[in-house]
ZAVO-625046 format. One record per residue (C-alpha): y, z, x. Coordinates in steps of 0.5 Angstrom, whole numbers, padded with zeros to 4 digits, always signed. Layout:
YZX
...
end
This chain:
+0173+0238+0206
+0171+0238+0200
+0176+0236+0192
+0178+0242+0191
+0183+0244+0184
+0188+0248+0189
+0195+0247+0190
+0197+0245+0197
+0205+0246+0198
+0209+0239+0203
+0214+0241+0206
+0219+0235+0206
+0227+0234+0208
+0231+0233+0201
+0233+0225+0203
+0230+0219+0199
+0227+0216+0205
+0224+0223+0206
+0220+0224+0200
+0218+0216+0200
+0215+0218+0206
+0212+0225+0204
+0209+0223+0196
+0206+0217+0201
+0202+0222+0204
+0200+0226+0198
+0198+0218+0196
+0193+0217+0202
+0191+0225+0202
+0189+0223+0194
+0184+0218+0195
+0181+0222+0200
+0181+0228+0195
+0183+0227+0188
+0182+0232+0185
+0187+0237+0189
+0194+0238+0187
+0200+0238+0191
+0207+0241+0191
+0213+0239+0195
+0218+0243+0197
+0224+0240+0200
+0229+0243+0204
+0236+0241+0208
+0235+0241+0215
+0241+0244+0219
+0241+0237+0222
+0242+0234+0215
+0248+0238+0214
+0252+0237+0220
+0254+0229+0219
+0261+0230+0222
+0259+0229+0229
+0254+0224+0233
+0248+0227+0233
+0247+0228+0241
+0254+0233+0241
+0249+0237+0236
+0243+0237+0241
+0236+0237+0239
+0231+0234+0235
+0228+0240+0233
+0235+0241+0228
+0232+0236+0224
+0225+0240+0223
+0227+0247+0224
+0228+0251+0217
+0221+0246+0215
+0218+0249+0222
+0220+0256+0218
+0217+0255+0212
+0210+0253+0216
+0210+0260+0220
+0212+0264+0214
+0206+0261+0210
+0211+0258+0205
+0208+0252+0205
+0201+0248+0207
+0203+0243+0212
+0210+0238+0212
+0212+0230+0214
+0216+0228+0219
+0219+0221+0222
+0214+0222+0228
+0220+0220+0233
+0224+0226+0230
+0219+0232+0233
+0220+0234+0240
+0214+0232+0244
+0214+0241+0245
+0212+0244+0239
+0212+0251+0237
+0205+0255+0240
+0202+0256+0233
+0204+0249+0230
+0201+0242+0231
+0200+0235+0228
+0195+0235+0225
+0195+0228+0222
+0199+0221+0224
+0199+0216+0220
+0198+0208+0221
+0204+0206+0225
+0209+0201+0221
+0214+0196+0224
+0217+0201+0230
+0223+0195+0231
+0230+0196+0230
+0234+0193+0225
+0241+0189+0224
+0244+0191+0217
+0250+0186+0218
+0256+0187+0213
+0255+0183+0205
+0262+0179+0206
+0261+0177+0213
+0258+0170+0214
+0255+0172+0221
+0247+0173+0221
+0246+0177+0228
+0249+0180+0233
+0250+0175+0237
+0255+0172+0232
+0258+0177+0231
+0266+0176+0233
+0268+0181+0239
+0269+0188+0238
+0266+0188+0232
+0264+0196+0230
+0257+0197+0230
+0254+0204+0228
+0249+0207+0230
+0246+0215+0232
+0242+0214+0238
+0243+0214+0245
+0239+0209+0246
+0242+0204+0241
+0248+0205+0245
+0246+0204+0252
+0242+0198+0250
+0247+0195+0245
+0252+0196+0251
+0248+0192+0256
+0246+0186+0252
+0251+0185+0247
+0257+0188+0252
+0262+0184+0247
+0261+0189+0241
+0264+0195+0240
+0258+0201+0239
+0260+0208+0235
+0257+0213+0232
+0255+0213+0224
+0251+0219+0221
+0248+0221+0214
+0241+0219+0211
+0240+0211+0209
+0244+0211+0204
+0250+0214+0206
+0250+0210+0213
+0249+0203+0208
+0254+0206+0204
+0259+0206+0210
+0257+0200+0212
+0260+0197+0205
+0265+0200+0204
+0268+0198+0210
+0274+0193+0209
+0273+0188+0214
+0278+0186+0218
+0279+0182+0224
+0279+0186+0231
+0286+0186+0232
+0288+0188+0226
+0292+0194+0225
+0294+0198+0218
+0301+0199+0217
+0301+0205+0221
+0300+0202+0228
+0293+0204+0227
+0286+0200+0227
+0281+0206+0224
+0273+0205+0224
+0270+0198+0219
+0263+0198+0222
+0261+0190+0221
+0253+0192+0222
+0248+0198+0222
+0243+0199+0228
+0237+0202+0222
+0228+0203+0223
+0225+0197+0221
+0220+0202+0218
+0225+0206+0214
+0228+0200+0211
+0222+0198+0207
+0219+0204+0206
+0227+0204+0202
+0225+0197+0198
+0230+0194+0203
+0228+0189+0207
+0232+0184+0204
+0238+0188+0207
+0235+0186+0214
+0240+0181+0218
+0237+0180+0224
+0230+0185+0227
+0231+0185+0234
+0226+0184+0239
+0223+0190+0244
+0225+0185+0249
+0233+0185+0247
+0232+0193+0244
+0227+0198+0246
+0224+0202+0241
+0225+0210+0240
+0218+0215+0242
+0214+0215+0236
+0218+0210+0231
+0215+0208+0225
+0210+0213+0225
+0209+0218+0220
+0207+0226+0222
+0204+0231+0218
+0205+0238+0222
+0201+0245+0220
+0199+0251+0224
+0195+0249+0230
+0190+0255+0227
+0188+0253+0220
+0183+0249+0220
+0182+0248+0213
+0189+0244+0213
+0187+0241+0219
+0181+0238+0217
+0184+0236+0211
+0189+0232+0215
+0184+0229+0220
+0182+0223+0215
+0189+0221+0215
+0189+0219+0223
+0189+0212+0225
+0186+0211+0231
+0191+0205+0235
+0197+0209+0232
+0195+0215+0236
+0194+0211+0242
+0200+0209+0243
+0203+0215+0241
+0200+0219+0245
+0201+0215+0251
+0210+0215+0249
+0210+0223+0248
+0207+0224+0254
+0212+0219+0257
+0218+0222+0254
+0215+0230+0256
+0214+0228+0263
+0221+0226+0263
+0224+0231+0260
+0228+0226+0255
+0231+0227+0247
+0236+0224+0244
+0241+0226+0249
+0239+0222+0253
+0236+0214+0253
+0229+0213+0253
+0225+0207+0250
+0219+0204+0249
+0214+0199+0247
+0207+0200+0247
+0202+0196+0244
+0194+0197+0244
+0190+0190+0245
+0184+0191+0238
+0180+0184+0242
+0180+0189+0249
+0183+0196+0248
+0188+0194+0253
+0193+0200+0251
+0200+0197+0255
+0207+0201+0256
+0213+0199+0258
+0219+0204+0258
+0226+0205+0260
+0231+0209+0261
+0239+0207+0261
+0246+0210+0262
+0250+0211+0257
+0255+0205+0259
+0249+0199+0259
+0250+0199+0266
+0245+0201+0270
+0237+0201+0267
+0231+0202+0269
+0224+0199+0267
+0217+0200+0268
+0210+0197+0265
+0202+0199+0267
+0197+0199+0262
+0189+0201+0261
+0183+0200+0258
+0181+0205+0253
+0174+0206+0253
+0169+0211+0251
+0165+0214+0257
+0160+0214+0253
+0157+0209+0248
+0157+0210+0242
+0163+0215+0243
+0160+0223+0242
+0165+0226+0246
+0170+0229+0241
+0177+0232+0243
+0176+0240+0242
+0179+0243+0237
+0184+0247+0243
+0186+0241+0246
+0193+0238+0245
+0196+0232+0246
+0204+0232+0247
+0203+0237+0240
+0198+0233+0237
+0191+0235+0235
+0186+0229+0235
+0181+0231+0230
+0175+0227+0231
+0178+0222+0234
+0175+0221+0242
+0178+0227+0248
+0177+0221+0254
+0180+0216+0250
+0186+0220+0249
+0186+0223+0256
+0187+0216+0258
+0193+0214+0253
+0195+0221+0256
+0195+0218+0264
+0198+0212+0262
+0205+0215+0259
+0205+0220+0266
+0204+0215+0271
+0209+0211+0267
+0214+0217+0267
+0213+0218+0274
+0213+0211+0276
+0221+0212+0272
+0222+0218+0276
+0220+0215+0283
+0226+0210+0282
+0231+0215+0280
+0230+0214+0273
+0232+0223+0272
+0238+0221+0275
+0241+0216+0270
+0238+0221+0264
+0242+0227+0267
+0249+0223+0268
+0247+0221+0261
+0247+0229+0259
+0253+0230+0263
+0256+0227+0259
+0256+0229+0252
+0254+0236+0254
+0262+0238+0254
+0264+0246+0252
+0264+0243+0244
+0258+0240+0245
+0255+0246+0247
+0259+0250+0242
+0256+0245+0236
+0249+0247+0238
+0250+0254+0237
+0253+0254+0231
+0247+0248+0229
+0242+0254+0231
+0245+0259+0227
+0245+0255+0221
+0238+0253+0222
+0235+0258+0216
+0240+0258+0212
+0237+0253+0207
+0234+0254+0200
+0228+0252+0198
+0226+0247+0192
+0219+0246+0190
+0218+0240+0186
+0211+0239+0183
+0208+0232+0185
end
């Protein structure tokens, strides 16, 4: 696509961490075209305005990428940027991720209380309150680090630091004068990625290995979706793909869409591709809310091109968990797209759909279900701000 004077409009969420992520595409895309202007647009989501409960009772990612999902199919703006691990591995039928950026560190983090003299979660006294909003943080969390007490914490990177600092740190046992004993996290679960891309790395505690906490589908990858048909965004986009990022991400999301998982329900990964070989290796699991039963399964591939040099493209039809590959090569990515199915069946052979369905059952109460159709009846309600970048 040639330098163009034109204004492309980004969609964007309206947090910090979000318009860090969305100007550093603006960045990559300016290099390859430097004399095009683009605009953000940033908007609410209705994921961002319901922070009073933990985010499984609200129920699908989608609630974080909805109202920019409307602004793309009305045409309000070009293309938006997303937290890959945040859009569900189905896409709406006219949209589709035209372009993954190379994967940042996809490692959880530990954020430990500034006035505690502890530097990890193993030295953390016993029932410690640990925050976090993912399921699949708590299922892990509870299995290996059972003496810990696990609860929800909800808000954008800052909010949950700041939540986390003010708390007043007090022994376990301890009761205000009331009888009570209220919630003062010790630590926060947060991305590796998310914390730098902040300027944060020195508030990191402890990174935990995916031996000990398996990361999320997709985590710490950026995604940049458009509407499937417009070729023109598209093939702006397609520079933008890093080849072993979208390997490895293929591979997850089609794990994670042949289970059927989501953030109701425990799933994690830990995928690598080997530059020396193209050895591309997944390990999943699945968990059940208490820690106690889990299930885990590893293959791997090589990925290699049926022809030397690869000529085979992906065809501009083909999706891939909701990606378009670009020009990147079709046999490659079927092969990344056979290892996270046959891993999922591998998981779905051992039982694994039924220690996820206990895991839904139990947040899929009648408020559970009541705060889903409030979220969705929500989902258009925002404004829009354009800010010019």
């Amino acid at each position: 696509m040639e330098s163009s004077s034109e204004t492309i409009k980004v969609g964007s969420r309206k947090s910090e961490l979000a318009l860090i992520q969305t100007n550093s595409v603006i960045e990559a895309l300016k290099k390859h075209y430097p004399q095009m202007n683009f605009e953000i647009v940033k908007m609410n989501t209705t994921g961002d305005k319901i922070l009073d409960k933990p985010l499984p009772k609200i129920g699908e990612k989608s609630l974080f990428t909805k109202e920019l999902e409307i602004a793309l199919d009305d045409k309000s703006v070009d293309f938006v940027v997303h937290s890959l691990k945040d859009l569900p591995t189905t896409l709406p039928t006219n949209l589709a991720i035209g372009g993954i950026c190379k994967r940042e560190d996809p490692r959880d983090a530990v954020v430990i209380h500034s006035k505690l003299e502890a530097t990890s979660l193993s030295t953390l006294s016993k029932s410690s309150v640990i925050g976090t909003s993912s399921l699949r943080r708590v299922a892990q969390l509870r299995q290996h680090y059972p003496h810990l007490d696990v609860q929800s914490i909800r808000g954008n990177l800052n909010t949950r630091l700041s939540k986390l600092e003010n708390s007043v740190v007090v022994e376990s046992n301890e009761e205000t004068s009331n009888g009570t004993n209220p919630l003062k996290y010790s630590a926060i679960i947060l991305a590796v990625a998310g914390i730098e891309r902040m300027g944060w790395k020195e508030k990191i505690s402890q990174v935990l290995e995916p031996s000990e906490l398996m990361y999320a589908v997709g985590q710490g990858a950026l995604a940049i979706e458009c509407r499937s048909d417009d070729e023109k965004i598209l093939d702006l986009l397609a520079p933008l793909h890093d080849r072993t990022t979208v390997l490895r991400v293929v591979a997850e999301r089609c794990l994670l869409k042949k289970l059927g998982g989501g953030c109701s329900a425990p799933v994690a990964v830990n995928c690598t591709l080997n530059a020396q070989n193209d050895s591309l290796s997944l390990e999943a699991g699945v968990w059940s809310l208490d820690g106690k039963k889990s299930l885990k399964r590893t293959k791997e591939t090589t990925i290699k091109s049926n022809e030397e040099p690869p000529k085979k493209i992906a065809k501009a039809d083909v999706l891939f968990a909701g990606i378009k590959a670009g020009k990147l090569d079709e046999h490659e990515l079927r092969l990344a797209q056979d290892l996270g199915i046959q891993v999922a069946e591998d998981l779905i052979k051992a039982g694994a759909l039924e220690i996820m369905d206990e895991a839904r059952a139990e947040n899929e109460t009648p408020e559970a279900k009541q705060i889903v159709e409030d979220a969705k009846k929500m989902a258009s309600s925002g404004q829009a701000e354009v800010v010019k970048s």
